[in-house]
C-alpha positions as CSV (number, residue, x, y, z in Angstrom):
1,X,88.4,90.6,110.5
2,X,91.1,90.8,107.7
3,X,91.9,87.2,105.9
4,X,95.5,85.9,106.6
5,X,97.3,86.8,103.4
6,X,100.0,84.0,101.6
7,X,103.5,84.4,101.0
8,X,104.8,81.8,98.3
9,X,108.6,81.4,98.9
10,X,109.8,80.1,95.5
11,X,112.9,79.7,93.3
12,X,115.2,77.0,91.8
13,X,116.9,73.8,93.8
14,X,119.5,74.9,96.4
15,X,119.1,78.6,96.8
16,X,118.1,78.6,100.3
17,X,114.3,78.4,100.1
18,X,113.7,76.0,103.6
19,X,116.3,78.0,105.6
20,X,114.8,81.6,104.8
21,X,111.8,79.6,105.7
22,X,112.7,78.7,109.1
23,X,114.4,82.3,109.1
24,X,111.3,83.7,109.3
25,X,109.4,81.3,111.6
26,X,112.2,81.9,114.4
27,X,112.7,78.4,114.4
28,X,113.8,75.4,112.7
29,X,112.0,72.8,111.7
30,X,112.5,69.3,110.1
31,X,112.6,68.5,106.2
32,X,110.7,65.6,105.7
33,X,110.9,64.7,101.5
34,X,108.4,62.3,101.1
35,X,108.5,63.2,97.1
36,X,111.8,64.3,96.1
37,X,111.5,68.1,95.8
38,X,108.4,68.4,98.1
39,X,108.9,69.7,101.7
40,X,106.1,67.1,103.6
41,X,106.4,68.5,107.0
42,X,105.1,71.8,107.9
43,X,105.2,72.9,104.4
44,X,103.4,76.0,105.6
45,X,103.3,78.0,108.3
46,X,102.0,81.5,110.3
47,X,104.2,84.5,110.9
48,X,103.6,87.7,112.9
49,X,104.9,90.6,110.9
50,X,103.5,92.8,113.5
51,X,100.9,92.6,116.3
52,X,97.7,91.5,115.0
53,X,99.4,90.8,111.1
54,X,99.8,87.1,110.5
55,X,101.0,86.2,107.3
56,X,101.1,82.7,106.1
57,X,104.1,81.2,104.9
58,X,104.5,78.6,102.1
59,X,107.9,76.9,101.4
60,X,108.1,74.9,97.8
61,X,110.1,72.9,96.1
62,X,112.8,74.0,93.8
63,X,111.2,74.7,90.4
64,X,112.7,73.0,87.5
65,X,111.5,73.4,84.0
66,X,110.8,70.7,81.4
67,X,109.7,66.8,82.3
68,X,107.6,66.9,85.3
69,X,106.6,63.4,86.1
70,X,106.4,63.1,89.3
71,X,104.1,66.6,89.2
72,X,106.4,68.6,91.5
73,X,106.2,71.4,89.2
74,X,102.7,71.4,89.0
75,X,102.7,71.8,93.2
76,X,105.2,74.7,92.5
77,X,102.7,76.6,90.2
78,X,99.4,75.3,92.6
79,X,101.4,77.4,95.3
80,X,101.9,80.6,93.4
81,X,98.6,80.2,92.5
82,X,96.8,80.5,95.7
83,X,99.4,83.3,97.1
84,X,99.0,87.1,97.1
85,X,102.6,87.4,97.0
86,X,106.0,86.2,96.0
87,X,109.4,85.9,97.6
88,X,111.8,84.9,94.4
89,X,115.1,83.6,96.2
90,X,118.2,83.3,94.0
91,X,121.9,82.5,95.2
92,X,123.8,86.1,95.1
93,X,127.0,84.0,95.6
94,X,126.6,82.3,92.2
95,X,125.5,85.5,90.7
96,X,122.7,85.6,87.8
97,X,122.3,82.6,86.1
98,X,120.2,81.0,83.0
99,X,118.3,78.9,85.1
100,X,117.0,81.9,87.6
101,X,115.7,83.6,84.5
102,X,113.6,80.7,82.7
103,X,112.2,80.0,86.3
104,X,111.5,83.7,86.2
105,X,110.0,83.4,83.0
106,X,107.6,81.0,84.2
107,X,106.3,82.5,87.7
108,X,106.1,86.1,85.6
109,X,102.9,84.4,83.8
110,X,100.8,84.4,87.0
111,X,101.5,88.3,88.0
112,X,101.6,87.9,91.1
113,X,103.3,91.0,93.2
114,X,107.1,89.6,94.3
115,X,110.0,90.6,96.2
116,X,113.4,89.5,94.9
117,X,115.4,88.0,97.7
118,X,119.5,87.7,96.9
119,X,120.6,85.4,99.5
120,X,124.0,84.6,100.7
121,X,124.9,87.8,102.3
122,X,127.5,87.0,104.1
123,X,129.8,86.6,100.9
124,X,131.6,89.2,99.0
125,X,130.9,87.3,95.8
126,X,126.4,88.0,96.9
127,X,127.9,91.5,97.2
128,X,129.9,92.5,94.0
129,X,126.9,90.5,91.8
130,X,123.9,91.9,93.8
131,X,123.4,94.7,90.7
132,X,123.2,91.3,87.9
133,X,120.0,90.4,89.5
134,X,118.1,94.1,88.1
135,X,117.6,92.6,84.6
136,X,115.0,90.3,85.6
137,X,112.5,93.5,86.2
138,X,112.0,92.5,89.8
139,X,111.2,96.7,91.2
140,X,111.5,95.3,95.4
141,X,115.2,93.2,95.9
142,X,117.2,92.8,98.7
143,X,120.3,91.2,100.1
144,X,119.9,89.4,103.0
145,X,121.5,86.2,104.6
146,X,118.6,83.2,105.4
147,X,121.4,81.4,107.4
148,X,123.1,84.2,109.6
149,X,119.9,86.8,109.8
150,X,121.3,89.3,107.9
151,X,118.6,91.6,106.2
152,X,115.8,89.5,107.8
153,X,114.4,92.4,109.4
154,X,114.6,94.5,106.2
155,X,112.6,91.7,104.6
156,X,109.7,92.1,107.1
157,X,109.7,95.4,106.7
158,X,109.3,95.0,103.1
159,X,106.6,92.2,103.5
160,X,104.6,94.5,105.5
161,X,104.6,97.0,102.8
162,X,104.0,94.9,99.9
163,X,101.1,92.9,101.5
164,X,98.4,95.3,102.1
165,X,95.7,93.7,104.3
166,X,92.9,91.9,103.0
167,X,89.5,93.0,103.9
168,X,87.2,90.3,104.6
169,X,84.3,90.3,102.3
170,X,81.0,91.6,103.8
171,X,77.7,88.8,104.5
172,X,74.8,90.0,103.9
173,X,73.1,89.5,107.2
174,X,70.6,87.4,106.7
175,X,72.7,85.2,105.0
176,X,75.3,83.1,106.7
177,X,78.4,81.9,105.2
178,X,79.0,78.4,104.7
179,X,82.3,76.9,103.1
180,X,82.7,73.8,101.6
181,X,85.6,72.3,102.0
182,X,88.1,69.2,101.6
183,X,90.8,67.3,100.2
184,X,90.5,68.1,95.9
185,X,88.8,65.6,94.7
186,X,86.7,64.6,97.2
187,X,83.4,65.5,95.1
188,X,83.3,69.4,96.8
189,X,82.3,71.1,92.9
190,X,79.5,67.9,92.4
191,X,78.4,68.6,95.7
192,X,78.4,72.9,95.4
193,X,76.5,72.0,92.2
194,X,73.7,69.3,92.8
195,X,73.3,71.9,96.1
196,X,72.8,74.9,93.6
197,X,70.6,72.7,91.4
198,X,68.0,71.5,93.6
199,X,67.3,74.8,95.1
200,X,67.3,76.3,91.8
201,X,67.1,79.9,93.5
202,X,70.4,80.6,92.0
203,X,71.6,84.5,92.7
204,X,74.3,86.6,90.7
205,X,77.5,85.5,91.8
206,X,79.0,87.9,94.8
207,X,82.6,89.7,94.5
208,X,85.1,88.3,95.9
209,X,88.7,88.7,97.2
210,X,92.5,89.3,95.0
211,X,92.0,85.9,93.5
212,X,88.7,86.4,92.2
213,X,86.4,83.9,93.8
214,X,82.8,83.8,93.3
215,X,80.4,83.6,96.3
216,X,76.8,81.9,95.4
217,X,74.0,83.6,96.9
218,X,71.1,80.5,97.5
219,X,67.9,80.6,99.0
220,X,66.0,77.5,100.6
221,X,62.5,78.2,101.8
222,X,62.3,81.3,103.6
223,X,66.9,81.6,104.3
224,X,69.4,82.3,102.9
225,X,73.2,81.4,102.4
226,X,76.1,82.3,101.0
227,X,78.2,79.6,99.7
228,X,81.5,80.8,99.7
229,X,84.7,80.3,97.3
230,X,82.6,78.4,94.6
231,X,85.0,80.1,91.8
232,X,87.9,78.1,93.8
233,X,86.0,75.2,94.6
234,X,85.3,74.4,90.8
235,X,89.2,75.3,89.7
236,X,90.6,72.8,92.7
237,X,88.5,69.9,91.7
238,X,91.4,70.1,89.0
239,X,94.2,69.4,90.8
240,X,95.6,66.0,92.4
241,X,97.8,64.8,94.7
242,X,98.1,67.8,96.2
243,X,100.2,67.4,99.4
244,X,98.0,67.6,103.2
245,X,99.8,71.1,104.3
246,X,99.0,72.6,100.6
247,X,95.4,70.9,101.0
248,X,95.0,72.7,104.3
249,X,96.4,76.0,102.6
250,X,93.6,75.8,100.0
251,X,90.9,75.5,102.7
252,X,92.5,77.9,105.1
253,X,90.9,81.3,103.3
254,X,87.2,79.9,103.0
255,X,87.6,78.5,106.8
256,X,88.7,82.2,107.9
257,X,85.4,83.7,106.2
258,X,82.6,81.0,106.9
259,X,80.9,80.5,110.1
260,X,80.2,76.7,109.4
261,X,82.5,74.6,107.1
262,X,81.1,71.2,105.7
263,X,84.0,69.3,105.5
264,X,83.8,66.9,102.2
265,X,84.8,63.0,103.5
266,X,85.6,60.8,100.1
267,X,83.5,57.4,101.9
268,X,86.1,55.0,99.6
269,X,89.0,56.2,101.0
270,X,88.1,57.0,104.3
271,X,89.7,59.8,106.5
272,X,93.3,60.5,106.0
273,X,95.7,62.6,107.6
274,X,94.7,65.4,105.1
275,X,91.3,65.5,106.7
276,X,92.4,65.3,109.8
277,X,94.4,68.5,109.1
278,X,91.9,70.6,107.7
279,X,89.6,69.6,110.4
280,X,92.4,71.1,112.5
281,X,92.5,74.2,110.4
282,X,88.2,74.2,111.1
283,X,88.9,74.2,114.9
284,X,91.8,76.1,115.5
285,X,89.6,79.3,113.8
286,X,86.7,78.6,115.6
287,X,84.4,77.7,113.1
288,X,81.2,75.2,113.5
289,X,81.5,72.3,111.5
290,X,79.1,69.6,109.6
291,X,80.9,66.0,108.0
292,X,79.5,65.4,104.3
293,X,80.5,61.5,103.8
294,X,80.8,61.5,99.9
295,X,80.3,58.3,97.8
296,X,78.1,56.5,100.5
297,X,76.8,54.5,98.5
298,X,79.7,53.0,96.8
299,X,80.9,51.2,99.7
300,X,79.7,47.4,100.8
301,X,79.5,46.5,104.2
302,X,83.1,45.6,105.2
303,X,84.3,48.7,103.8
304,X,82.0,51.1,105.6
305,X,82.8,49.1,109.1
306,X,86.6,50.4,107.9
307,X,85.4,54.2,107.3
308,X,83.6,53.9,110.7
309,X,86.9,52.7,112.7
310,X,88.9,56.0,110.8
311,X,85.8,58.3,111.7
312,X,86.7,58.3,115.5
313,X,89.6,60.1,115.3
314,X,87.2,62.8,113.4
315,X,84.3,62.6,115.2
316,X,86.9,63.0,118.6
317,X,88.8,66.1,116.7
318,X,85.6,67.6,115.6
319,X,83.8,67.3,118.9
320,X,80.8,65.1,117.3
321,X,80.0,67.6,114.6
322,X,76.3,66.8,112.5
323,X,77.4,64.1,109.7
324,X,75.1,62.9,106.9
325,X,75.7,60.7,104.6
326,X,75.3,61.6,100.6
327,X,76.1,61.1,97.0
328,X,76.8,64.2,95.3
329,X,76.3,62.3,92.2
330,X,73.0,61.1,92.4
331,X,71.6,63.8,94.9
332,X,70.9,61.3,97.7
333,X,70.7,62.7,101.1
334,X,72.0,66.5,99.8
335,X,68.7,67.8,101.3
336,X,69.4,66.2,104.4
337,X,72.4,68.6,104.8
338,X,70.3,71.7,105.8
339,X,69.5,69.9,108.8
340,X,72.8,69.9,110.8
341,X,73.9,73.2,109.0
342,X,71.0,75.0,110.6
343,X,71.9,73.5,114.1
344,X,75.5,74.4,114.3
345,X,74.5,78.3,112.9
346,X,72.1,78.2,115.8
347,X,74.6,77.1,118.5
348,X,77.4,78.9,116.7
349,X,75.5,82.4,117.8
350,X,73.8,81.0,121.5
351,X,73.4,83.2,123.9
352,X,73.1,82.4,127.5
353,X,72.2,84.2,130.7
354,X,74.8,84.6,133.4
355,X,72.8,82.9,136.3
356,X,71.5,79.9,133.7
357,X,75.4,79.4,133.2
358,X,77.1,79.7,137.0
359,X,74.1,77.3,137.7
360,X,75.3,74.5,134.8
361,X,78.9,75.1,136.2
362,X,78.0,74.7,139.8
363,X,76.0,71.5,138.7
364,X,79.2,70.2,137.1
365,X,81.6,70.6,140.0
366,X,79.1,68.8,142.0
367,X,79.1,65.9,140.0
368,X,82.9,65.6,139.6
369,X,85.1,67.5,142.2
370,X,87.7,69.6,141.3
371,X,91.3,68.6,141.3
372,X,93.9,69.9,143.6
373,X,96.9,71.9,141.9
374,X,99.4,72.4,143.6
375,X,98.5,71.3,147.1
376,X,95.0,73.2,147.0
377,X,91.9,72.6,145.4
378,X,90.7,74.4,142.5
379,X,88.1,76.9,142.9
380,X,85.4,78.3,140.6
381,X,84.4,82.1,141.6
382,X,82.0,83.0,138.5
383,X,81.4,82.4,135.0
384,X,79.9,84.7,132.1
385,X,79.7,84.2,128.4
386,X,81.9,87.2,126.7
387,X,81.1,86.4,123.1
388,X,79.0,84.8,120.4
389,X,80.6,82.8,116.7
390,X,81.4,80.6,118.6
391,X,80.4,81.0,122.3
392,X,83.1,82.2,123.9
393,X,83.0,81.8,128.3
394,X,85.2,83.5,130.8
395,X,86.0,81.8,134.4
396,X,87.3,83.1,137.5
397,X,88.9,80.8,139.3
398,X,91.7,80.9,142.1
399,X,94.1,78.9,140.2
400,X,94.3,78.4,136.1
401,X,94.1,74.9,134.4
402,X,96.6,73.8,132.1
403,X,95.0,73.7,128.4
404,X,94.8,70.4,128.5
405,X,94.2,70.0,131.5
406,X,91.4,66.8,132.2
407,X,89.2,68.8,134.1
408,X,89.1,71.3,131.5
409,X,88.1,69.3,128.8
410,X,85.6,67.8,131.1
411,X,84.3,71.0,132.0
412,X,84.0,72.0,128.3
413,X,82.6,68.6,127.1
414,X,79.6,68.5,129.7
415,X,79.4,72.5,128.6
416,X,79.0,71.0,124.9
417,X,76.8,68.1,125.9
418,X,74.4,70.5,128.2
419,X,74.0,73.1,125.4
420,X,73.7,70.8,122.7
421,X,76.6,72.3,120.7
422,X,77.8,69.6,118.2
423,X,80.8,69.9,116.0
424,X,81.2,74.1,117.6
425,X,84.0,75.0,119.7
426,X,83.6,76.1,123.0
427,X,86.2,78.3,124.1
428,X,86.9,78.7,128.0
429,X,89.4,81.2,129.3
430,X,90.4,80.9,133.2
431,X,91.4,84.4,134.8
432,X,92.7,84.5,138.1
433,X,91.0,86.2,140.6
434,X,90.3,86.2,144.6
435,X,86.4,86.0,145.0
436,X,83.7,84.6,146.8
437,X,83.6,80.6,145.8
438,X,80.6,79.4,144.0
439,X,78.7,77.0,146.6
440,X,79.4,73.4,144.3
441,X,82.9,74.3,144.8
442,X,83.2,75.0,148.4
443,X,85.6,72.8,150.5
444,X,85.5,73.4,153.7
445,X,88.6,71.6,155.5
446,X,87.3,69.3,158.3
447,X,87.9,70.3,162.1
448,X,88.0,68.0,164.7
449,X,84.8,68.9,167.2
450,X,85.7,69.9,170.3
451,X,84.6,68.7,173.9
452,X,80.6,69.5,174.4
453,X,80.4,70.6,170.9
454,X,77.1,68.2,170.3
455,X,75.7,69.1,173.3
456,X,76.2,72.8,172.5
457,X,74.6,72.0,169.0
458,X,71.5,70.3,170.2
459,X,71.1,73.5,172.7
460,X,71.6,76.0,169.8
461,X,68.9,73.8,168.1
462,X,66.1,73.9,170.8
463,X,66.3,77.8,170.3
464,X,63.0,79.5,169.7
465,X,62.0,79.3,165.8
466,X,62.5,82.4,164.0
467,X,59.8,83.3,161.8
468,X,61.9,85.3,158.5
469,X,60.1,88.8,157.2
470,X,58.1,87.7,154.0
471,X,60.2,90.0,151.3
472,X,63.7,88.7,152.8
473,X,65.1,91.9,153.5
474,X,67.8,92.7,156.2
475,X,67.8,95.0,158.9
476,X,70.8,97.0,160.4
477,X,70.4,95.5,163.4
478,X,70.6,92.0,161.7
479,X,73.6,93.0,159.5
480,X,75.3,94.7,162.7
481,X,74.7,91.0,164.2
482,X,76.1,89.0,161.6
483,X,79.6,91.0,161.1
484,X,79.6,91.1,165.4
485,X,79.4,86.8,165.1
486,X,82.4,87.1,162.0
487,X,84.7,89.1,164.1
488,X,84.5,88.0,167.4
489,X,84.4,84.0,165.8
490,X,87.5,85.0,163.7
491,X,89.7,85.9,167.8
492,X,88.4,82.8,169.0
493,X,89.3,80.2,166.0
494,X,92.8,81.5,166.7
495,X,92.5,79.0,170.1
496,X,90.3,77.1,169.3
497,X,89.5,75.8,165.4
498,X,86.3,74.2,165.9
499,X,84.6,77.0,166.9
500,X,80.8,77.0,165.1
501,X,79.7,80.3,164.3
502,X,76.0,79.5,165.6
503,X,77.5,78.7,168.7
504,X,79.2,82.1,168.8
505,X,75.7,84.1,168.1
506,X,74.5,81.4,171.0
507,X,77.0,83.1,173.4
508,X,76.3,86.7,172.6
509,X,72.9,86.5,173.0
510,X,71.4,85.7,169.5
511,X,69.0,83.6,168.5
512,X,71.0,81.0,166.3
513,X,68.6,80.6,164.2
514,X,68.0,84.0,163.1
515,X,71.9,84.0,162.8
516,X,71.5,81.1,160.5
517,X,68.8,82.9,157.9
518,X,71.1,86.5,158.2
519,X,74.2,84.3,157.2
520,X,72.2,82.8,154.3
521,X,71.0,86.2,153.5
522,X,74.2,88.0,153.4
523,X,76.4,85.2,151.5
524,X,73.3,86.0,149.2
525,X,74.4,89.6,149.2
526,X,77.7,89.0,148.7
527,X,77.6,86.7,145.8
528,X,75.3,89.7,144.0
529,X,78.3,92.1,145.0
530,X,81.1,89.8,142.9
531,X,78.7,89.6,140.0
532,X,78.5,93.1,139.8
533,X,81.8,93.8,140.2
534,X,82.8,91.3,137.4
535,X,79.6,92.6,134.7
536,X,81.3,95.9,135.3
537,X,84.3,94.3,134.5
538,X,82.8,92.8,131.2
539,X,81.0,95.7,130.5
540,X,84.1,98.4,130.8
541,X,86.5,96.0,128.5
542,X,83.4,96.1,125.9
543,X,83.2,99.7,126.0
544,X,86.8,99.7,125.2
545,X,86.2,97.9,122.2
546,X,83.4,100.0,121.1
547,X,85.4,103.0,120.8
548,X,88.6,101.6,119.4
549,X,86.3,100.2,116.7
550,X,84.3,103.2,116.4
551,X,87.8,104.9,115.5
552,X,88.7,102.6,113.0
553,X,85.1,103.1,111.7
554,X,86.4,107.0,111.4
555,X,89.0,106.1,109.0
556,X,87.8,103.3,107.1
557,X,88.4,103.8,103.3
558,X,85.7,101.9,101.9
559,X,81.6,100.9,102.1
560,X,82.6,97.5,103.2
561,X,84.9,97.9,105.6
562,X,82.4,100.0,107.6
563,X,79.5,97.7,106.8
564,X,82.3,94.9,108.5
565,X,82.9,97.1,111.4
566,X,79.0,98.3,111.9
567,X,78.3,94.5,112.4
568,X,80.9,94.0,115.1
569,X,79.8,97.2,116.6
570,X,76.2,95.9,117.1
571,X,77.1,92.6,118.3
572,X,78.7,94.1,121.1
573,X,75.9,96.3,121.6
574,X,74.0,93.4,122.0
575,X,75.5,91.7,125.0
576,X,74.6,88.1,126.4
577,X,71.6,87.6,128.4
578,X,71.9,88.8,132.4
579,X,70.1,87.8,135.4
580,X,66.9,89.7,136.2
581,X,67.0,92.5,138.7
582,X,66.5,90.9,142.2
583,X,66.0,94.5,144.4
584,X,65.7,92.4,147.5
585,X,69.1,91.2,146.8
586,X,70.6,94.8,145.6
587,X,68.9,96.4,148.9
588,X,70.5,93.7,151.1
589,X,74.0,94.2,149.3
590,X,73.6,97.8,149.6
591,X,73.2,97.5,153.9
592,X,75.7,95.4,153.8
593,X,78.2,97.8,151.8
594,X,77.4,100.4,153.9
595,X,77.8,98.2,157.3
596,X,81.2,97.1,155.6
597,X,82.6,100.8,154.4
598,X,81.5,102.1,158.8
599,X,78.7,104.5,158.0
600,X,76.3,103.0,160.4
């Protein structure tokens, strides 16, 4: 999967900056400044350029050279930094002037590839001085208008061509990636390097992506990992007081290529709203997570009762993800790490069998009832597991659920809490579909019996036992007897509701209790046949994917980018675990096929 690339939109004070920022969004969002010069709310943001291209966004503050003491400047540059490319806006309307060139002069230093943006369109004056703006070197500029629109879709255009994708950076496969991650200053370099230090199995640093990090190959015992981003990790221990949504930004790129992140806790100042965002940024891409509380054993008794009360939001947020407590400093409890790491890896890839998972589910709605939406209940048909990293689950119900939705949650928290998945995300997608109903979901509306119905019952009871054939296999005689019972129950319910299908057989001359086993038999049958339908289902869309990837595989340019796709390609060879072949149940779904389609 290709990383999100960054686009830095920078410039002086008052050019437009925010509004070509919620230009491009497609919506507009409100300017909180916290710190003069420092947009606080939603200071970044994702943008499809196309189907499948997301881009993040980054909108700064205006860049002013000289005195910097409230470090605004130093936020500008931290930006630029971590982007792969630039959008320079200047004001066309006041034409070129000193102050766009020494701010020039400055972002020039970090070569960064950069569209100029003239803005103010919509005046003659942006117009007539549109040719000034050529001095500053600037190859890619165009005229557009952030506030009316104009040119905006001649910016994306240009954004897609300047931004070439970013291929993600192979694992070697016996090596896992694991990112670590956090607010700067949180102790994430002391902790990268008493980590390195103790296993003292240090490998030649890894290549890494346009800005250079440095992936650290380790070994402990007999595995491996990849700790990813180390070059970055070291260089953002630098920086303070970096704002949450430029924290988040930071993480954002080791998040996308790790499967677990360990997410760096500072124990003295407990967790803050920029922890709470990153651990956003961890779920929202799917990524298993582990809590490293930092500075553990600085804090007295009082003060860790505090960091306990602020840990519920994260614990709540992560979905009780592993947490140890450590000191990068002294080393205590950094061994202890591996522990929780190794768990989430293992439930980040879990596998499970089709049958082993409708029979949690149907365990599940027997404990707690489904809700009724809409006037009728909800319905479970059949589940299946579509993916590994992380475990991915598809449901067929006859209605969907709200995404937050309580019985949702509930249904992915006892998932969780059955599986044993701490601090991994479980998605659960709910497709509609018209199937036969899982047995723990069934609800049968009540009918009010009808006269002489017990007596009929406790005459359809003293029927002569019925001794069933050892293998459970049907006959067509007994198939034949079962659909007779359906149809000719299905003209009399029209009268009279309470009709009992064993009653039915009664009347037509069948032993009710041979009725009884053929029913069970055949609901058997039938539940085999929606299985099927769906793995065929599964299986079609995955051989889909195999030969759309198997294109791209055609075409790739580079060793890596096939290695990338010949990894995908044999994880989907490798499908989840099915239900053993039952040929009792495929020969009794077979006769009843038949019986169904008239060719007996």
């Amino acid at each position: 999967m290709p990383l999100t690339p960054t686009v830095a939109i920078v410039g002086r004070p008052n050019v437009g900056k925010s509004t070509l920022f919620n230009r491009l969004l497609g919506r507009r969002h409100a300017i909180v400044h916290d710190l003069p010069g420092i947009t606080r709310d939603r200071i970044t943001d994702t943008v499809e350029l196309a189907e499948d291209r997301p881009i993040q966004i980054v909108d700064t503050g205006g860049l002013v050279p000289g005195d910097d003491p409230l470090g605004l400047n130093q936020q500008v540059f931290l930006a630029v930094e971590e982007s792969d490319l630039l959008l320079f806006v200047v004001d066309g309307k006041q034409g070129l002037v000193s102050a766009d060139e020494e701010v020039w002069s400055h972002f020039r230093r970090f070569n960064k590839p950069t569209v100029l943006v003239v803005n103010k369109a919509d005046t003659n004056e942006a117009k007539n001085r549109f040719a000034e703006f050529y001095s500053l070197g600037i190859d890619r500029q165009l005229l557009i208008s952030a506030e009316h629109g104009a040119g905006i879709g001649d910016l994306r255009e240009a954004l897609a061509l300047a931004l070439p994708e970013i291929p993600d950076i192979p694992v070697p496969p016996d090596a896992p990636a694991i990112a670590i991650v956090g607010r700067p200053n949180v102790g994430k370099s002391s902790l990268l390097n008493k980590i390195s230090g103790l296993n003292r199995a240090l490998v030649s640093p890894v290549a890494g992506t346009t800005r250079d990090p440095v992936d650290t190959l380790i070994t402990r015992g007999d595995k491996s990992y990849l700790l990813i981003d180390t070059a970055g990790i070291r260089r953002r221990s630098q920086v303070s007081g970096a704002p949450e949504e430029l924290a988040v930004m930071m993480a954002r790129r080791q998040i996308e290529r790790c499967q677990v992140a360990v997410l760096v806790i500072d124990a003295a100042a407990g967790v803050t709203s920029s922890d709470l965002a990153i651990a956003g940024s961890i779920w929202e891409l799917g990524r298993a997570a582990v809590v490293a509380i930092n500075k553990w054993d600085l804090l007295d008794e009082e003060r860790r009762e505090k960091l306990e009360l602020s840990f519920e939001r994260l614990d709540e947020l992560l979905a009780s993800p592993g947490r140890v407590n450590v000191s990068a400093l002294s080393g205590r409890g950094i061994d202890k790490l591996w522990g929780p790491i190794d768990k989430a890896l293992a439930a980040y890839h879990l596998k499970l069998g089709t049958g082993q998972l409708n029979r949690l589910f149907e365990d599940f709605i027997r404990k707690v009832a489904p809700p009724a939406l809409g006037g009728a209940p909800w319905r479970l048909y059949y589940s299946t597991q579509v993916s590994t990293a992380p475990p991915t689950f598809m449901l067929f119900a006859n209605r969907a659920l709200p995404r937050n939705h309580h019985y949702r949650r509930y249904l992915e928290n006892r998932l969780r809490e059955s599986l044993d998945l701490p601090g991994v995300p479980v998605p659960v997608m709910i497709l509609l579909s018209a199937l036969l109903v899982l047995p723990g979901c069934r609800r049968e509306p009540k009918r009010p019996a009808a006269k002489g119905t017990t007596a009929l019952m406790d005459q359809a009871a003293k029927a002569p036992a019925y001794k069933p054939p050892a293998d459970g296999r049907l006959t067509r005689r007994q198939i034949g007897m079962y659909l007779e019972v359906q149809r000719r129950e299905r003209e009399i319910r029209k009268k009279n509701p309470s009709t009992v299908d064993l009653l039915v057989a009664q009347n037509l001359g069948y032993n009710p209790k041979e009725y009884a086993w053929v029913r069970d038999r055949v609901q058997d049958a039938e539940m085999l046949q929606t299985t099927q339908a769906l793995s065929r289902q599964v299986a079609a869309a995955r051989q889909a994917i195999l030969a759309r990837l198997r294109q791209q595989r055609e075409t790739a340019k580079s060793a890596d980018e096939r290695a990338e796709i010949d990894k995908q390609i044999r994880e989907l060879e490798t499908p989840s675990g099915a239900d053993k072949a039952d040929p009792v149940r495929e020969a009794n779904a077979a006769l009843l096929a038949e019986a169904r389609h008239g060719q007996y």
